[in-house]
Structures are given as structure tokens and as C-alpha cells.
VOGU-469617 format. One record per residue (C-alpha): residue number from 1; residue in one letter; x, y, z. Coordinates in steps of 0.25 Angstrom, whole numbers. Example, Ala and Ser with C-alpha at 12.3 -4.5 7.8 and 13.67 -1.06 7.14 Angstrom:
// VOGU-469617
(1; a; (49; -18; 31)),
(2; s; (55; -4; 29)),
This chain:
// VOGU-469617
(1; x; (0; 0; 0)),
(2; x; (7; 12; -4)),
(3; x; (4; 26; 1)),
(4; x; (-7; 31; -10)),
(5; x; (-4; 47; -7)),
(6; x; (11; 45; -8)),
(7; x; (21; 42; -21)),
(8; x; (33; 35; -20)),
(9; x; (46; 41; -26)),
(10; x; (49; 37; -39)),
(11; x; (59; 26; -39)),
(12; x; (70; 36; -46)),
(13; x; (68; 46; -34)),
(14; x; (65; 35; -24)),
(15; x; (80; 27; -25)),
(16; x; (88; 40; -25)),
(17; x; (93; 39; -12)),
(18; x; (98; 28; -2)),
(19; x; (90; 22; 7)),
(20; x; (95; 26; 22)),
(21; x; (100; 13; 28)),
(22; x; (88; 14; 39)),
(23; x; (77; 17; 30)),
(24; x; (69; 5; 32)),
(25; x; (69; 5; 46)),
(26; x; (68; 20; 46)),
(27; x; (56; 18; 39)),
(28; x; (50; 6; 45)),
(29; x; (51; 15; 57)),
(30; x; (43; 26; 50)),
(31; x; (31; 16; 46)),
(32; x; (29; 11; 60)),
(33; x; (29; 25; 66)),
(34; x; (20; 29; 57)),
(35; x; (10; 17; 59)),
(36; x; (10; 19; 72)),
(37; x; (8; 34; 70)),
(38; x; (-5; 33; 60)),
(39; x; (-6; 17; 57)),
(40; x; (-1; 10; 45)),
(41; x; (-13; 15; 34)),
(42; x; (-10; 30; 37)),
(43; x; (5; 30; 35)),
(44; x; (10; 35; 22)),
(45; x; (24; 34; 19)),
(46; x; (27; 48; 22)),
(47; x; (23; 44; 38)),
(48; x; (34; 34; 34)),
(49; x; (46; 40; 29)),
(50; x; (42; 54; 38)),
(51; x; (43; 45; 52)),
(52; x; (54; 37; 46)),
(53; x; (61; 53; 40)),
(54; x; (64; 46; 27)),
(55; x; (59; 50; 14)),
(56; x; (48; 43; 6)),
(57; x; (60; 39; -4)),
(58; x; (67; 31; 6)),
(59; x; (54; 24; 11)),
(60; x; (50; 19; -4)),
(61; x; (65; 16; -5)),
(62; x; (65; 7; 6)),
(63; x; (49; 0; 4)),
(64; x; (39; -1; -7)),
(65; x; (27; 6; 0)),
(66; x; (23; 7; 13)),
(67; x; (16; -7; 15)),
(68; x; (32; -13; 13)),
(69; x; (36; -3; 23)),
(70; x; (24; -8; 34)),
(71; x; (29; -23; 28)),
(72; x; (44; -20; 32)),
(73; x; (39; -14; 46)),
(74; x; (30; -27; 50)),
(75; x; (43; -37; 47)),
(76; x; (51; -28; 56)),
(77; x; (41; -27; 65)),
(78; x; (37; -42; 66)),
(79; x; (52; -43; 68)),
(80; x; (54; -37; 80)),
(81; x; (44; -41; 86)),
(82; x; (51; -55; 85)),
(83; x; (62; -51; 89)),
(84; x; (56; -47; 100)),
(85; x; (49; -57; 104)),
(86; x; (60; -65; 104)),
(87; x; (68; -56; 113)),
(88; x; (57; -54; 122)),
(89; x; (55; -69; 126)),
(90; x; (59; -77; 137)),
(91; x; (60; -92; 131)),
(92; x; (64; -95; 145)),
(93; x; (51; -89; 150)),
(94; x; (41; -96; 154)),
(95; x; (32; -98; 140)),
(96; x; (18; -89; 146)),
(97; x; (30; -79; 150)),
(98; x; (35; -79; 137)),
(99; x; (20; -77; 130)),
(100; x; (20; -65; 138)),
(101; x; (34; -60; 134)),
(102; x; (29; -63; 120)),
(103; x; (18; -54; 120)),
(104; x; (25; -44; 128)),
(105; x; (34; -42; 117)),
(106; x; (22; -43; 108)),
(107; x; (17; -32; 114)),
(108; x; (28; -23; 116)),
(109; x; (29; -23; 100)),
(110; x; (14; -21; 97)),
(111; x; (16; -8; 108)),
(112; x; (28; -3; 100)),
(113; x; (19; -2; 86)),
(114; x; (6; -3; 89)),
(115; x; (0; 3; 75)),
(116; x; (10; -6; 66)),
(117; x; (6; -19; 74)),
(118; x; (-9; -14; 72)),
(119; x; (-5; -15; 56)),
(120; x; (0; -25; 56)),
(121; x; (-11; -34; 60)),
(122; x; (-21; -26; 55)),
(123; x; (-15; -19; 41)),
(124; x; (-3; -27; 38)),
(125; x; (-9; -38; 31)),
(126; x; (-19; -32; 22)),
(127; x; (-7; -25; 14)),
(128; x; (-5; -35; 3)),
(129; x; (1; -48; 1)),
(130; x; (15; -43; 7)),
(131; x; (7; -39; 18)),
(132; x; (1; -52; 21)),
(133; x; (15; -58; 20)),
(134; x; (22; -48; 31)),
(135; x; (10; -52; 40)),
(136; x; (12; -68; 38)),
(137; x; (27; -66; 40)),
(138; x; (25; -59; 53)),
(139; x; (14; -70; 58)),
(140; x; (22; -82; 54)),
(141; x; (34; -74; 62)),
(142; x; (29; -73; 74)),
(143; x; (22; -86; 74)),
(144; x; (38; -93; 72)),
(145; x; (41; -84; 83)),
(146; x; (31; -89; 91)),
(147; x; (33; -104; 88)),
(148; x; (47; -102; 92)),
(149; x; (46; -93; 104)),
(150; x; (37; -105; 110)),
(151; x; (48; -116; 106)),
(152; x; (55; -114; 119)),
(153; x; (54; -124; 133)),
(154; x; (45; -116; 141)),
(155; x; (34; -118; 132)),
(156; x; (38; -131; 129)),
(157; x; (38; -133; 145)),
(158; x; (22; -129; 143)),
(159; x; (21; -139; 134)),
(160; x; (20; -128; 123)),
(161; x; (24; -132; 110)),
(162; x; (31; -121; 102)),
(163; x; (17; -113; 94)),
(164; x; (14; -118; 81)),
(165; x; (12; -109; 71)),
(166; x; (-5; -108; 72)),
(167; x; (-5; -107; 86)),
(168; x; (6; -96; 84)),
(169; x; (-3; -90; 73)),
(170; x; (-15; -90; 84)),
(171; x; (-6; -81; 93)),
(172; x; (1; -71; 83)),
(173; x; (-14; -69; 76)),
(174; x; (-21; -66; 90)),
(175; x; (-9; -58; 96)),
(176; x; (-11; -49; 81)),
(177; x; (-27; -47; 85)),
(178; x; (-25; -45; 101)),
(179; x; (-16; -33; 97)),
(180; x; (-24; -28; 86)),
(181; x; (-35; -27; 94)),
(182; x; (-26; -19; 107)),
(183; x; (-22; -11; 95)),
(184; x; (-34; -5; 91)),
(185; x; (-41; -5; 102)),
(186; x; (-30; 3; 110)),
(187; x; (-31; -8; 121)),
(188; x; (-25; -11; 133)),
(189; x; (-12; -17; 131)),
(190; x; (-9; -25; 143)),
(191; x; (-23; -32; 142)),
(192; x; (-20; -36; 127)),
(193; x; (-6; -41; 130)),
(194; x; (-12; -51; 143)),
(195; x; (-22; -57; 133)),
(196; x; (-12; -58; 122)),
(197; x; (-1; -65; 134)),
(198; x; (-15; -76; 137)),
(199; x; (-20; -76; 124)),
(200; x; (-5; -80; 118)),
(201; x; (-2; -90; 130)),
(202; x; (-15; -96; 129)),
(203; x; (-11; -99; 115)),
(204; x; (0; -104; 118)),
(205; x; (-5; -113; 127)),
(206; x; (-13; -120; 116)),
(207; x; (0; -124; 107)),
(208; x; (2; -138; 113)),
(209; x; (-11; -139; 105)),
(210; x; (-7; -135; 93)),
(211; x; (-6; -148; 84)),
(212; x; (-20; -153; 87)),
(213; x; (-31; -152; 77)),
């Protein structure tokens, strides 16, 4: 989706200069600022490149249109919330503690973008095909991740087998709906993030389950 009441350089004016070294993140930067300033169907790539203080050369030097810059910003995004979550956890912990060390971390990174989060499950995948394939990366991620991060023995102490991949689906599409719903009804963080800690553990619970019929 390009901007429709903005015209991009011509290619001849558009490749005359070089590409600062930071621009992507310069400008990844710029797009999250302004969707959480005015959401993601009100930015404009002039909100872009003036939050950023690039020109709007430099931003169609380094993405297509605005959708591949929104496309680039849910990868790194989704990524740190991995890395995150994989620096934020215990293996040692007992598993219900690491459930709430899980959604702890969840949670801290909703908070920190609140209005990209909020586009993402709700805009990102009615952009197009690419879209669509963002959004499955980012599902089938966080499903691995959560597969491996219940591999460990103090869920196999449970008798909790590591989450199969629809039980693991189940989690990451409610968790997606729960926030959603805190998001745009303003509520009250600290009850949403109890029901997602029950909600999750309670899932969990269920995985020895997993391979019946």
C-alpha cells in the first residue's frame, strides 16, 4: 500500500546519493514512532522519514513502500521479543514460574509498543500475500520457541511433555486476542496479564494430552 497523496522520486534522483550506514534502523525507528503517534493507516512516509530526520529519497532508497518498511519493522520486532524471552527465562525455575517469567516478558514488550502490537494482529495480515507471510513466520517462531523453551526438566519433572505445535498455536493465537482486547479497551494491565499467566499455565497443563484423538 503506498502512500496515494505522495510521489516517490524518480529512480535517477532517488539513487544519487549514498545510503547513510544507519538508515534502515534510522527509519524503522521513525515508522514505530509514528504508529504509535497516529496508528499505522495514518502514517504517511513523510511521518516516517521526518521522525527518522531522513529525507524521503533515503527511505525509498532503502524500502519499496511503506508496507515493506511496516514488513521489516514486524521481523525485528518479533525478534527481540525472542531474544528476550530467551534471556528472560529461568530453565531452572520451576515451569509455573517460568509461565509467569514468560508472560512477564510478553508483556513488557507489548507496553513498549503498544500501537504496533495493535497492528499487527489486527492490520498486518490484510496487506497482501507478503503480508500473510510475515505473520506465519512470526506465528511458526514463537511456537518453536515455545516448544523448546518447555524441553527442559522442570517441565518434564511435571510430567509435561515439550508443546506440540497446535497446543502451541492455541497459546500464541489467545495471547494475540487477550492483548487485542487490553488494547483497545484501555484495560487494566495487571488483570489481563494474571489471566494470560492462568490461561497459559492451564494450557500447558493439558500438553500431556496432546497426542490423543
Amino acid at each position: 500500500m503506498v502512500d496515494t497523496e505522495e510521489r516517490r522520486p524518480t529512480e535517477s534522483s532517488s539513487n544519487d546519493r549514498p545510503v547513510p550506514p544507519n538508515a534502515k534502523g534510522r527509519l524503522l525507528a521513525g515508522l514505530a514512532a509514528s504508529i504509535e503517534e497516529r496508528g499505522y493507516s495514518d502514517t504517511t512516509v513523510a511521518h516516517v522519514v521526518r521522525h527518522a530526520r531522513m529525507s524521503r529519497r533515503a527511505f525509498y532508497q532503502v524500502f519499496q513502500t511503506k508496507d515493506d518498511a511496516l514488513f521489516a519493522l514486524a521481523e525485528t520486532i518479533d525478534a527481540e521479543l525472542v531474544d528476550d524471552l530467551r534471556a528472560g527465562v529461568d530453565s531452572a525455575a520451576p515451569w509455573e514460574m517460568q509461565v509467569v517469567q514468560s508472560i512477564d516478558v510478553y508483556f513488557a514488550n507489548i507496553l513498549r509498543h503498544p500501537a504496533f502490537y495493535l497492528c499487527m494482529i489486527r492490520e498486518l495480515a490484510h496487506l497482501g500475500v507478503q503480508a500473510a507471510s510475515v505473520v506465519r513466520r512470526g506465528t511458526e517462531t514463537l511456537v518453536e520457541l515455545i516448544g523448546q523453551m518447555t524441553d527442559n526438566e522442570e517441565f518434564r519433572r511435571a510430567a509435561h511433555p515439550p508443546t506440540e505445535r497446535r497446543l502451541a498455536l492455541m497459546i500464541v493465537g489467545a495471547l494475540n486476542e487477550l492483548v487485542a482486547d487490553m488494547l483497545e479497551t484501555h484495560g487494566e494491565v495487571e488483570s489481563y496479564r494474571h489471566l494470560a499467566i492462568s490461561g497459559t499455565t492451564a494450557l500447558l497443563s493439558t500438553s500431556h494430552f496432546g497426542d490423543q484423538p
